[in-house]
C-alpha positions as CSV (number, residue, x, y, z in Angstrom):
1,X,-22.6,17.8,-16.8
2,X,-23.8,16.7,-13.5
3,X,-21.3,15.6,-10.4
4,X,-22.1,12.3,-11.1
5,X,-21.4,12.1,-15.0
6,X,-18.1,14.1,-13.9
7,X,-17.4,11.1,-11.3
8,X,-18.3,8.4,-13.9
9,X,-16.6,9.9,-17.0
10,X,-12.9,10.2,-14.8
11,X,-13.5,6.3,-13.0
12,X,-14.7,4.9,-16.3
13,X,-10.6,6.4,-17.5
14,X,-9.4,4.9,-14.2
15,X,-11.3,1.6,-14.7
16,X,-10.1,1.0,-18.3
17,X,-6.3,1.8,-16.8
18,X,-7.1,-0.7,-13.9
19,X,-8.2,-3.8,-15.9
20,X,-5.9,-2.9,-19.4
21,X,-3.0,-3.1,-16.2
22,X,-1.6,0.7,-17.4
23,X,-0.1,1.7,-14.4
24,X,1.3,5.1,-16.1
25,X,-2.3,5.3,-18.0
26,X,-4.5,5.2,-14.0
27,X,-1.5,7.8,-13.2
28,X,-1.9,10.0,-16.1
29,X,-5.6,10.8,-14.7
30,X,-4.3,12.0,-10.8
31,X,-3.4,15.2,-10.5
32,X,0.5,15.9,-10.5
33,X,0.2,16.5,-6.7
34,X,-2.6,14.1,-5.6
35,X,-2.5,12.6,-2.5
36,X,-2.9,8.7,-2.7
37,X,-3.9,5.8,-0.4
38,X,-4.5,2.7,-1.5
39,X,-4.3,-0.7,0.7
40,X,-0.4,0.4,1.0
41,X,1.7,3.2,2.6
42,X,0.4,6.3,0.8
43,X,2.0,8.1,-1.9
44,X,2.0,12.2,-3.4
45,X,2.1,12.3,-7.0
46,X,1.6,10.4,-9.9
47,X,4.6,8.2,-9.7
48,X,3.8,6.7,-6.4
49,X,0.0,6.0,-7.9
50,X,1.8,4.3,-11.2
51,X,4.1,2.4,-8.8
52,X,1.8,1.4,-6.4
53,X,-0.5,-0.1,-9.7
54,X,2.6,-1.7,-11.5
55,X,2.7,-4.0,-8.3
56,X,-1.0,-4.8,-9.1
57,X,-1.0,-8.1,-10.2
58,X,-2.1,-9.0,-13.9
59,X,-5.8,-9.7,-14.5
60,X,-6.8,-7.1,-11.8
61,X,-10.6,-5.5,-12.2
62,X,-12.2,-3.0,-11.2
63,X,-15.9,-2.5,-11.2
64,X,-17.4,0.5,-8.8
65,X,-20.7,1.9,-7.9
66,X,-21.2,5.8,-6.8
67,X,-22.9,5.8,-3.7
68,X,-22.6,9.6,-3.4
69,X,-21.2,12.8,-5.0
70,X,-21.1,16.6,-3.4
71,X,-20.0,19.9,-5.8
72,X,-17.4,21.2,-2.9
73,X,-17.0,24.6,-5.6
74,X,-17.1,25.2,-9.2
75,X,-13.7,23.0,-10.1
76,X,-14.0,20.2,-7.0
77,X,-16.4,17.3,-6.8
78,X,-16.2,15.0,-4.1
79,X,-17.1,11.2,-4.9
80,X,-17.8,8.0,-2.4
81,X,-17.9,5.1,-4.2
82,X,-17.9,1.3,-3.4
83,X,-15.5,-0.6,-5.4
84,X,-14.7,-4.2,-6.2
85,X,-11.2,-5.3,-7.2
86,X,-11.3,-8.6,-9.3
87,X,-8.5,-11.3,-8.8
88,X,-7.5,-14.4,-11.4
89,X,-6.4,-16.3,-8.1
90,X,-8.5,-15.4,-5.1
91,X,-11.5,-14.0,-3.8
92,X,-12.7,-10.6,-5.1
93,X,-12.3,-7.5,-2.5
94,X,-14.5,-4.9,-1.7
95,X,-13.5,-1.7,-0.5
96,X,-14.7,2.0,0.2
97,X,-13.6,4.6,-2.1
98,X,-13.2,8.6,-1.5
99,X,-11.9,10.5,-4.4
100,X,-11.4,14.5,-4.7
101,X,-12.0,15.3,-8.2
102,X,-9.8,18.9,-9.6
103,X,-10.9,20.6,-12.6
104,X,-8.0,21.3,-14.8
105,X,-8.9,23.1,-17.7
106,X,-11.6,21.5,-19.3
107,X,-10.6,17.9,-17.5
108,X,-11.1,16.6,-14.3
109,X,-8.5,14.9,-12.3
110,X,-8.0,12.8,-9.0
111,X,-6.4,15.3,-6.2
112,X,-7.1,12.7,-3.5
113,X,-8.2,9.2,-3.7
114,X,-8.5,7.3,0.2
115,X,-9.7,3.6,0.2
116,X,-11.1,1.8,3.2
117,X,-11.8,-1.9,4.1
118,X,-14.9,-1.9,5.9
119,X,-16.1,-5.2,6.6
């Protein structure tokens, strides 16, 4: 499987979490460990990443686009996406998205996951 069909399968899993609003579902696909920064304070773990979306509010999308991906070794793959959260009551926002994919076993996982607003 390539870098990019790694990147996709393991965002299309975070992207079905996202807009089903299944904050313990996006958190079950970080790594135990992953480091987290969203729009918020950071967060280690998968508990800050299924707190942080719980206070995501209903009807939130997500729809990205992989601008790059790097093979950093055999079980890492570095991913830089752009990304655009959907809203029911305002304007859409688009952010910057780096994400540090771990193998773990035969899956891959978010280890790290940094957005940036960039206007």
């Amino acid at each position: 499987m390539s870098d990019a069909q790694i990147l996709r399968t393991v965002l299309d899993r975070w992207k079905s979490a996202v807009d089903a609003h299944e904050p313990d579902r996006v958190a079950s696909y970080f790594t135990e460990d992953a480091i987290f920064q969203g729009l918020h304070p950071y967060a280690v773990g998968r508990a800050g990443v299924a707190a942080y979306y719980a206070a995501q509010p209903l009807g939130l999308t997500a729809a990205y686009e992989i601008r790059e991906t790097r093979r950093l070794a055999d079980d890492l793959v570095l991913g830089y996406l752009e990304v655009e959260f959907g809203f029911t009551d305002r304007p859409a926002l688009t952010v910057h998205l780096g994400v540090l994919l771990s193998r773990a076993g035969n899956d891959w996982l978010i280890a790290h996951y940094q957005v940036s607003r960039l206007n």
